[in-house]
PALUM-603104 format. One record per residue (C-alpha): x, y, z; residue in three letters; residue number from 1. Coordinates in steps of 0.5 Angstrom, whole numbers, plus 500, padded with zeros to 3 digits. Each point is the difference from the previous one (the first is absolute). Example, Ala and Ser with C-alpha at 12.3 -4.5 7.8 and 13.67 -1.06 7.14 Angstrom:
REM PALUM-603104
{r {525,491,516},"ALA",1}
{r {502,507,498},"SER",2}
//
This chain:
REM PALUM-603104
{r {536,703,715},"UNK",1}
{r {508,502,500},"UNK",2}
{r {501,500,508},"UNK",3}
{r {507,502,503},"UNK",4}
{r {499,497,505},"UNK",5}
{r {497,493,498},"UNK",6}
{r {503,494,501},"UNK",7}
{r {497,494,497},"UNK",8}
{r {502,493,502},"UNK",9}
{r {500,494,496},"UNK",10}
{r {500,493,502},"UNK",11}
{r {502,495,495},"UNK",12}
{r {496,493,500},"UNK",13}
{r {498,496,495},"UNK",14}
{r {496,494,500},"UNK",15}
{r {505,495,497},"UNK",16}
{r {506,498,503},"UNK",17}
{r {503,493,498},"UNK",18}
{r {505,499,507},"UNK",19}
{r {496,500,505},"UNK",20}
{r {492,501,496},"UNK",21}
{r {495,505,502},"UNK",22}
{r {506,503,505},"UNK",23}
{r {497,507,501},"UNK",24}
{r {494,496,504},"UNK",25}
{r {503,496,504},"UNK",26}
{r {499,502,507},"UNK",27}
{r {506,503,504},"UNK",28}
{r {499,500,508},"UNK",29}
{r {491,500,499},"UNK",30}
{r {501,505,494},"UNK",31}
{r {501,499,492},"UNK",32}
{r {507,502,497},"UNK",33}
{r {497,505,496},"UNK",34}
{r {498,504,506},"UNK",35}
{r {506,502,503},"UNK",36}
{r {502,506,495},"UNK",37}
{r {493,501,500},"UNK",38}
{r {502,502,508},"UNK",39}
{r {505,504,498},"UNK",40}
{r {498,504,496},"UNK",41}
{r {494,501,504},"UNK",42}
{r {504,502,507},"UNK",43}
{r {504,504,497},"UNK",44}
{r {500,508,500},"UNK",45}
{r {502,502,494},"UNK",46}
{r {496,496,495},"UNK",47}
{r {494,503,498},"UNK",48}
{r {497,494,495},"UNK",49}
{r {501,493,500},"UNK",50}
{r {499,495,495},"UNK",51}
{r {501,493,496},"UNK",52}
{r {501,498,494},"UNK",53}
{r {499,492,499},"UNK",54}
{r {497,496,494},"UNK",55}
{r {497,496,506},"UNK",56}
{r {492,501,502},"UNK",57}
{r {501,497,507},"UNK",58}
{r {506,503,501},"UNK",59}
{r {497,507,498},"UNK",60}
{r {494,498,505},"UNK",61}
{r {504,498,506},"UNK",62}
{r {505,507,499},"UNK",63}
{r {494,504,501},"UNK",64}
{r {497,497,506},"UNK",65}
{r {507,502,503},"UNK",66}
{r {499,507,497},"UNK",67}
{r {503,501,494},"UNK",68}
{r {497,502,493},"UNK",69}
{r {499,495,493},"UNK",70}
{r {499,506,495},"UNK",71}
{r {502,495,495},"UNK",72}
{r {501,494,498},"UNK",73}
{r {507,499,498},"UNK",74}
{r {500,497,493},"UNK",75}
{r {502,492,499},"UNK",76}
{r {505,503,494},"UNK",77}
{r {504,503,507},"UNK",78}
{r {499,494,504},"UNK",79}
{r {505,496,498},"UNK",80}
{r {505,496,503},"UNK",81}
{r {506,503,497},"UNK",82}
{r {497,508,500},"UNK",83}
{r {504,504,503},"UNK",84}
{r {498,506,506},"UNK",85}
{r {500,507,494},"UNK",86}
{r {494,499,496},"UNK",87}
{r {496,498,506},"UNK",88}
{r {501,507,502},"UNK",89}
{r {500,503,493},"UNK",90}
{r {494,497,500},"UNK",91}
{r {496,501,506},"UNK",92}
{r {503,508,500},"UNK",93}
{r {497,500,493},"UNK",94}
{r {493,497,502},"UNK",95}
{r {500,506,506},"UNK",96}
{r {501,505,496},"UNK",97}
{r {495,498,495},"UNK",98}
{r {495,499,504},"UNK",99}
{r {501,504,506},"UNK",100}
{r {504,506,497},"UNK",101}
{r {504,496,506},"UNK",102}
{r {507,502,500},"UNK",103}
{r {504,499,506},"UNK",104}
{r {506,503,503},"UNK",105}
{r {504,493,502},"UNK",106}
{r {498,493,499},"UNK",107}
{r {503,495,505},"UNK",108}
{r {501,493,498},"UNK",109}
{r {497,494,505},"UNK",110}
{r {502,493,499},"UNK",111}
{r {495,495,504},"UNK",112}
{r {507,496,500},"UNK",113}
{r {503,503,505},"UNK",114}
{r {494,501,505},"UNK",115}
{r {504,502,506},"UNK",116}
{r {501,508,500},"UNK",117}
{r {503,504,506},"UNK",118}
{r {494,504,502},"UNK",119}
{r {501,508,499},"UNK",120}
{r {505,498,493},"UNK",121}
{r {496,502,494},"UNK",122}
{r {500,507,504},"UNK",123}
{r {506,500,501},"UNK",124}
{r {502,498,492},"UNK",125}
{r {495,505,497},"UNK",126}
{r {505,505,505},"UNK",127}
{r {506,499,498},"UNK",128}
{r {497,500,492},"UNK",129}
{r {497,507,502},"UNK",130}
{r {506,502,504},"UNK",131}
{r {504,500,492},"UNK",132}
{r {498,503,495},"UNK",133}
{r {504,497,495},"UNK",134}
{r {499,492,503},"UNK",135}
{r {495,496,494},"UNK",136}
{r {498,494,506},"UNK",137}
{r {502,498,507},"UNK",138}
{r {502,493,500},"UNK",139}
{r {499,495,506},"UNK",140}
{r {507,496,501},"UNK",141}
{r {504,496,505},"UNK",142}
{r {507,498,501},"UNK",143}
{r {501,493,496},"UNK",144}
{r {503,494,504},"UNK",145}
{r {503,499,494},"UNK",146}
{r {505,505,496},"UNK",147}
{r {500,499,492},"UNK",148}
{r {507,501,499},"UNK",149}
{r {500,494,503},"UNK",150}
{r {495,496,495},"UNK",151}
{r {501,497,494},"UNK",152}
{r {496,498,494},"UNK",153}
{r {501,496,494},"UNK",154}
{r {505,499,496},"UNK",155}
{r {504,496,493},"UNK",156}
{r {501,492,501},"UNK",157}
{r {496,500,507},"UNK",158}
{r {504,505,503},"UNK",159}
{r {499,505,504},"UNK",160}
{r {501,509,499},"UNK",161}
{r {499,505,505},"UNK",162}
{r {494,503,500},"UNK",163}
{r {503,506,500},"UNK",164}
{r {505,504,497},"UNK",165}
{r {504,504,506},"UNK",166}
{r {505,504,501},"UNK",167}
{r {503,496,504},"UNK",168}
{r {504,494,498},"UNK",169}
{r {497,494,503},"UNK",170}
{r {494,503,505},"UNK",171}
{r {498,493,502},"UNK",172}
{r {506,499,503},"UNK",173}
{r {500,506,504},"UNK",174}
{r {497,500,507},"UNK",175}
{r {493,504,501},"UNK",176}
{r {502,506,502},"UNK",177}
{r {504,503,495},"UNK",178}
{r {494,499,495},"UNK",179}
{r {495,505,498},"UNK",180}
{r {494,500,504},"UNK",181}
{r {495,497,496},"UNK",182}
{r {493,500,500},"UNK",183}
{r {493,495,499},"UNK",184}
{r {494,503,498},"UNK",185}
{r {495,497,505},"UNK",186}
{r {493,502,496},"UNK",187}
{r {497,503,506},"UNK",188}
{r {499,507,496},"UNK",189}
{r {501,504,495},"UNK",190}
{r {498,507,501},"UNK",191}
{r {501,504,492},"UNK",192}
{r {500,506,498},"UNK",193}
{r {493,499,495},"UNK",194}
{r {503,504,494},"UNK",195}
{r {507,495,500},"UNK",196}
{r {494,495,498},"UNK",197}
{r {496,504,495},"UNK",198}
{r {506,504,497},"UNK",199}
{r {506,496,501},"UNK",200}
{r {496,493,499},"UNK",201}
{r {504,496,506},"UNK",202}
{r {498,500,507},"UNK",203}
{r {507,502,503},"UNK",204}
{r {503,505,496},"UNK",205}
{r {506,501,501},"UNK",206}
{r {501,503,506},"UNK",207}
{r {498,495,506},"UNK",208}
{r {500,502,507},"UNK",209}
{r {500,494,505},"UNK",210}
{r {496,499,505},"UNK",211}
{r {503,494,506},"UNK",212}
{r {496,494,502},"UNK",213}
{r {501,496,506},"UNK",214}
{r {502,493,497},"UNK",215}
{r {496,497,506},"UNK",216}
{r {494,503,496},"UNK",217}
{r {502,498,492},"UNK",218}
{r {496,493,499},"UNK",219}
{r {499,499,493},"UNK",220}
{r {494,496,499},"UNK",221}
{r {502,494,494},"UNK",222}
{r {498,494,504},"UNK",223}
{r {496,497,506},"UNK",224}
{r {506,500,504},"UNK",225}
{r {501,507,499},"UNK",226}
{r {492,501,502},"UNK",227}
{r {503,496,506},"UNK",228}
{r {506,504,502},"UNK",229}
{r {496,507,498},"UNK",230}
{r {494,496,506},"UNK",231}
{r {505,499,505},"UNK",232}
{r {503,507,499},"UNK",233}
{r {493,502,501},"UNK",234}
{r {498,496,506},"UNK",235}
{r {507,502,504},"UNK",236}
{r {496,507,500},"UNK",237}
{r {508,504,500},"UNK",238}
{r {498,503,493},"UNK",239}
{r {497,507,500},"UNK",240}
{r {495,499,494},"UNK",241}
{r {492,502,498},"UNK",242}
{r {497,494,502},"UNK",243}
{r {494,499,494},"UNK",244}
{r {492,500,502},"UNK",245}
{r {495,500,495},"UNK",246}
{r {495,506,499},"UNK",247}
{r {494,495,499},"UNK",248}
{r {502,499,507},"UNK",249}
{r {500,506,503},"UNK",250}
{r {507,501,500},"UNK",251}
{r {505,505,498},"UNK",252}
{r {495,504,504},"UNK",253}
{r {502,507,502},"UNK",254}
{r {502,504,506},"UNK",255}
{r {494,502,504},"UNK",256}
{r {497,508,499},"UNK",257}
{r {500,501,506},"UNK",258}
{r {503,495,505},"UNK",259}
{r {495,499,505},"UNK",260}
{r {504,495,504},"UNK",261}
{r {506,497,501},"UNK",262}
{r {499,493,502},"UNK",263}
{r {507,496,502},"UNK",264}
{r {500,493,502},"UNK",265}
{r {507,500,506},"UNK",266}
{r {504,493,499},"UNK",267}
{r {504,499,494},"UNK",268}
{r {498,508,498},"UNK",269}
{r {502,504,507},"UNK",270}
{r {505,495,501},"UNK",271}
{r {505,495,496},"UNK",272}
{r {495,494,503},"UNK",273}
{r {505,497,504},"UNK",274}
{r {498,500,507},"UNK",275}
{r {506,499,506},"UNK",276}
{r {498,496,506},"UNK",277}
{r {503,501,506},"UNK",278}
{r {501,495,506},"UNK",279}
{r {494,502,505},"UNK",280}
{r {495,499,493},"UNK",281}
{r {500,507,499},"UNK",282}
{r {500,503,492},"UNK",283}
{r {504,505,496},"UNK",284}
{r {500,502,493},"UNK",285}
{r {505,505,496},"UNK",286}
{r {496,506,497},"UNK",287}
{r {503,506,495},"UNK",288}
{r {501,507,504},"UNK",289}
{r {499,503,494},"UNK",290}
{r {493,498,500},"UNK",291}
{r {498,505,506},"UNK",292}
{r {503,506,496},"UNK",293}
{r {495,498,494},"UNK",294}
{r {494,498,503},"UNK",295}
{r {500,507,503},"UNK",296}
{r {501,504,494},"UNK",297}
{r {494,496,497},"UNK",298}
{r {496,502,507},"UNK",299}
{r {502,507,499},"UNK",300}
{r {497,500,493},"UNK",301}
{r {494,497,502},"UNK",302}
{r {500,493,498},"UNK",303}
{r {496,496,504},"UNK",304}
{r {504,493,503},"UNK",305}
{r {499,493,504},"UNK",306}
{r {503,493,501},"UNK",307}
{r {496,494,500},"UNK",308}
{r {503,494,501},"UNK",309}
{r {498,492,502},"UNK",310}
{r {505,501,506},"UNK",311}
{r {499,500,507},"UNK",312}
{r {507,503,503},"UNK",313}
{r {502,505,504},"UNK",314}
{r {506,503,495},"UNK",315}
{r {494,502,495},"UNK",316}
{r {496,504,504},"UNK",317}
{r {507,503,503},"UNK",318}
{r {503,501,494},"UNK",319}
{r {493,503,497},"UNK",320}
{r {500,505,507},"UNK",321}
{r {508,502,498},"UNK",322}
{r {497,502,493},"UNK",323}
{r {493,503,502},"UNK",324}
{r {496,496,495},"UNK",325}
{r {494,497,503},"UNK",326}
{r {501,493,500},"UNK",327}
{r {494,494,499},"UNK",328}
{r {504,493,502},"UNK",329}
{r {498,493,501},"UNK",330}
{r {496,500,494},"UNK",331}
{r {496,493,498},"UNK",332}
{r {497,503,495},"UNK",333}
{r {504,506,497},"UNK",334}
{r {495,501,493},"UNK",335}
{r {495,500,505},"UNK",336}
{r {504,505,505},"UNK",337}
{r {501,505,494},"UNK",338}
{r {494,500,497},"UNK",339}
{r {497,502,508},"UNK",340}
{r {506,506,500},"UNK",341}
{r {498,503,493},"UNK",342}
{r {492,500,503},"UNK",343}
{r {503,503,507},"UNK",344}
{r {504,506,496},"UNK",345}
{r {495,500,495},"UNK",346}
{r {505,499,494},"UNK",347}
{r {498,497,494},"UNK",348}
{r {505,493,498},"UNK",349}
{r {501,503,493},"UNK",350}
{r {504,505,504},"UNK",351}
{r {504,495,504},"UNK",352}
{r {508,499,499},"UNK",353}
{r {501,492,503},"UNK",354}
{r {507,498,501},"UNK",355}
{r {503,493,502},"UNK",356}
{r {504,495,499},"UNK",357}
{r {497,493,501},"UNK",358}
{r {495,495,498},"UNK",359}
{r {495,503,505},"UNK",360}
{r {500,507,498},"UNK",361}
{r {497,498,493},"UNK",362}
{r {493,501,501},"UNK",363}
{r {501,506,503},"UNK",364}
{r {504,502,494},"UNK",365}
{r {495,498,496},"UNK",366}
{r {495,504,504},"UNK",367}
{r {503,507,499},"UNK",368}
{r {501,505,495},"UNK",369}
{r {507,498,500},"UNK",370}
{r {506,496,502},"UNK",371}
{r {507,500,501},"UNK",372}
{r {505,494,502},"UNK",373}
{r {506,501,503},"UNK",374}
{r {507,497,496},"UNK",375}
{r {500,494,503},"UNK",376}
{r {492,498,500},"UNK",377}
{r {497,493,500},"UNK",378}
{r {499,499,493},"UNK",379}
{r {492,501,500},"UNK",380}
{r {501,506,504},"UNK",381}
{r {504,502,494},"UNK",382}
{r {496,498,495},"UNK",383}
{r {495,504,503},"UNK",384}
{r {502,506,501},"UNK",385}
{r {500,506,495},"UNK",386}
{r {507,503,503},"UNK",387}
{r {505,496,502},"UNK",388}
{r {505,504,504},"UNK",389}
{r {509,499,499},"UNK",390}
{r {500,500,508},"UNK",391}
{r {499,493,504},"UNK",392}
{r {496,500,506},"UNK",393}
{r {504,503,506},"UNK",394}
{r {505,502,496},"UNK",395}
{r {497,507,498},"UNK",396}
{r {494,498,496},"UNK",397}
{r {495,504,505},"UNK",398}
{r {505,506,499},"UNK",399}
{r {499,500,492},"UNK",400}
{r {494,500,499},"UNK",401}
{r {499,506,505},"UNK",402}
{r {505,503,495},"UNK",403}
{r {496,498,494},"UNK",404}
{r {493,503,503},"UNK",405}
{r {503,506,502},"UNK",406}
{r {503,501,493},"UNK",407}
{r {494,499,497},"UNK",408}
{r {496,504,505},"UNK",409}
{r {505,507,498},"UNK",410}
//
């Protein structure tokens, strides 16, 4: 199958890793390093096919509980510590065609090393691919802390010579600014034209497009401590990433068709989970306007809504009135409490879209179809979700997925 528009991502992981042993496996926030650009790849859009190609049985059998295929066994000849990137695509491209009749369009390059990838990005590489005809990859890169022309190496005598030779005089003594700008390969991805590795046997040919990444997100796993840096980035919830969820575990489920009821938990999800007490006791909360606009969209075009949430407090109830959604609150048990309006409104859960943002929502969450999380969720209520949302709670997250459904509605 030659298929123009096929888009075939391959993640790189093999079993032996002498820095740091049996890296690919170990578990970054709750999930194995080897699951993140399976994720990716997942999440995105434009990819049609996933795979791996690894030399490892356990690796190959915890990729595909995150979703990806194992066609193949990488041979052990092609699993060394010093084999470089081409014959891994060489081959796997090979085996495809000769097995599958499998040849696609654009190969995308995943290394597990750098697990955090800005949600929407490799839609965005294979855009920018597409986008020029002439372009042999796509390459993700940052702007370095550190300049090259300003960088030595090994010279005679124990000495030192510029790494580069420049047209300028002495640019390590040149302020920064009057400088080339330079550019760092961050291994995030590669988007490649499928025949610059089959024709011109590289995989970036010659002419290369950029693609930026924020330098927040480039963590480069080589050592425990980067596991560490990478898990704190994590757990500080500002990176915008595809959150892993296994399969085997019902997760990466899809989007109910259709959507029978939209259920909202209201602190942290309506609002930014600050609340403001005045001096008589009474309690206020910041809300987004922009909700109000979407949710009425969304009632227009028949979707079904509700707020369920464990607090009794007025500003709920107003709030919801405000908004025209019918409002359940002062919930002990709100597992319970969604079971019973799935049964009054006669809708199955499967077909249940759950949204929420803390510890006390995740058995709702697991009780749905599907779940989604807000930006700044507790860390098992993102775990749990099958979409997570780029706004945090009471900052417009209500509004983009209104957004999201409407479009998925048109």
């Amino acid at each position: 199958m030659v298929g123009q528009g096929e888009v075939l991502a391959v993640v790189q992981a093999r079993g032996g890793s002498k820095g740091l042993p049996r890296k690919n496996l170990r578990l970054l926030a709750g999930h194995p390093l080897v699951s993140y650009p399976v994720t990716s790849a997942r999440a995105a859009k434009a990819v049609t096919r996933v795979i791996i190609s690894t030399d490892d049985e356990e690796i190959a059998e915890v990729a595909r509980d995150y979703g990806a295929e194992t066609p193949f066994m990488r041979p052990a000849e092609l699993a060394a510590d010093d084999t470089p990137d081409y014959p891994l695509f060489e081959h796997a491209l090979a085996w495809l065609a000769e097995h599958e009749d499998y040849r696609p369009e654009i190969v995308i390059q995943l290394r597990p090393t750098t697990p955090l990838r800005p949600r929407g990005m490799l839609d965005e590489a294979i855009g920018i691919l597409r986008s020029d005809p002439a372009a042999d990859c796509v390459r993700g890169v940052t702007i370095p802390k550190q300049t090259p022309y300003k960088m030595w190496r090994d010279g005679e005598d124990g000495c030192l010579l510029p790494l580069m030779e420049t047209e300028f005089a002495e640019p390590y003594n040149m302020p920064r600014q009057y400088l080339p700008r330079t550019y760092w390969q961050t291994g995030h991805v590669d988007a490649i034209r499928a025949t610059t590795i089959t024709k011109n046997r590289s995989l970036t040919g010659t002419r290369v497009r950029p693609i930026m990444i924020d330098v927040n997100f480039c963590v480069d796993i080589d050592t425990i401590v980067d596991f560490d840096l990478a898990e704190e980035a994590i757990r500080q919830k500002h990176l915008d990433i595809d959150f892993p969820r296994p399969v085997a575990a019902g997760g990466i489920r899809g989007w109910p068709q259709p959507i029978e009821l939209l259920v909202f938990d209201f602190d942290g999800v309506f609002t930014d989970n600050r609340v403001y007490v005045l001096e008589d006791g009474r309690e206020a909360v910041a809300c987004n306007r922009g909700d109000g606009m979407g949710l009425s969209m969304l009632r227009e075009a028949g979707v079904p809504m509700v707020v369920l949430s464990t607090e009794t407090n007025k500003v709920v109830d107003a709030r919801c009135r405000k908004l025209r959604l019918e409002c359940r609150h002062g919930l002990s048990d709100k597992r319970e409490a969604l079971r019973a309006v799935a049964r009054e409104k006669g809708v199955n859960l499967e077909n249940v879209v759950y949204v929420g943002n803390d510890v006390n929502d995740v058995e709702c969450m697991e009780a749905v179809g599907f779940s989604i999380a807000v930006a700044d969720a507790h860390a098992a209520a993102r775990e749990k979700s099958d979409f997570l949302l780029s706004q945090r709670g009471g900052d417009g997250a209500v509004r983009e997925l209104c957004d999201l459904i409407l479009q998925r509605l048109r």
